[in-house]
N, C-alpha and C positions, 0 to 999 in steps of 0.2 A: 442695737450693738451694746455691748456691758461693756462697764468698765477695763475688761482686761484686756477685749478686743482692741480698744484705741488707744488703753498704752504699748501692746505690742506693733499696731500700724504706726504709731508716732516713732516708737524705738526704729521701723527699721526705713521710715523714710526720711530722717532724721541722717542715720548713716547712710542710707546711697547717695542723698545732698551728700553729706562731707566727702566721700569718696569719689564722687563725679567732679567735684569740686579740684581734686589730688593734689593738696597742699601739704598733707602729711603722708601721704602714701598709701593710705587706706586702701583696704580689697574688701570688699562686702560679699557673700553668696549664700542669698536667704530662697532658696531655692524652695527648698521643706516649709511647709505650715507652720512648723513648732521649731525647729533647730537652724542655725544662721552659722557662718562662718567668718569672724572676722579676723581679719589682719594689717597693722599698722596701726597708727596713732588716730584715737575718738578725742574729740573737744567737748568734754564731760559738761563744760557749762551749756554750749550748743546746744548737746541732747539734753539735757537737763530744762533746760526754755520750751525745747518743743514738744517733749512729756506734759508738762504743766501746762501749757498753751494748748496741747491737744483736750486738756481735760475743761480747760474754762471753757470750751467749746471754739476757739481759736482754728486759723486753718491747716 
């Protein structure tokens, strides 16, 4: 897996937590391989942690 593979798995498992979560109202629909649909409010540090977490090899 390259590197771009597991920042896009980290990006969109990152948002279905926050949205499964529905503390800000989030709708996730990453249905497509390459294109996602988001609406409502992301916790930019959240994904931010698990971006960087996904890369130090983190789970």
């Amino acid at each position: 897996m390259n590197l771009e593979d597991k920042v896009r798995e980290a990006i969109i498992a990152e948002l279905r937590r926050q949205a499964e979560a529905g503390q800000q109202g989030l709708r996730v629909d990453a249905k497509a391989a390459e294109m996602m649909t988001i609406e409502g409010r992301v916790n930019l540090d959240e994904l931010a942690m698990a971006i960087v977490g996904s890369l130090a090899g983190g789970p």
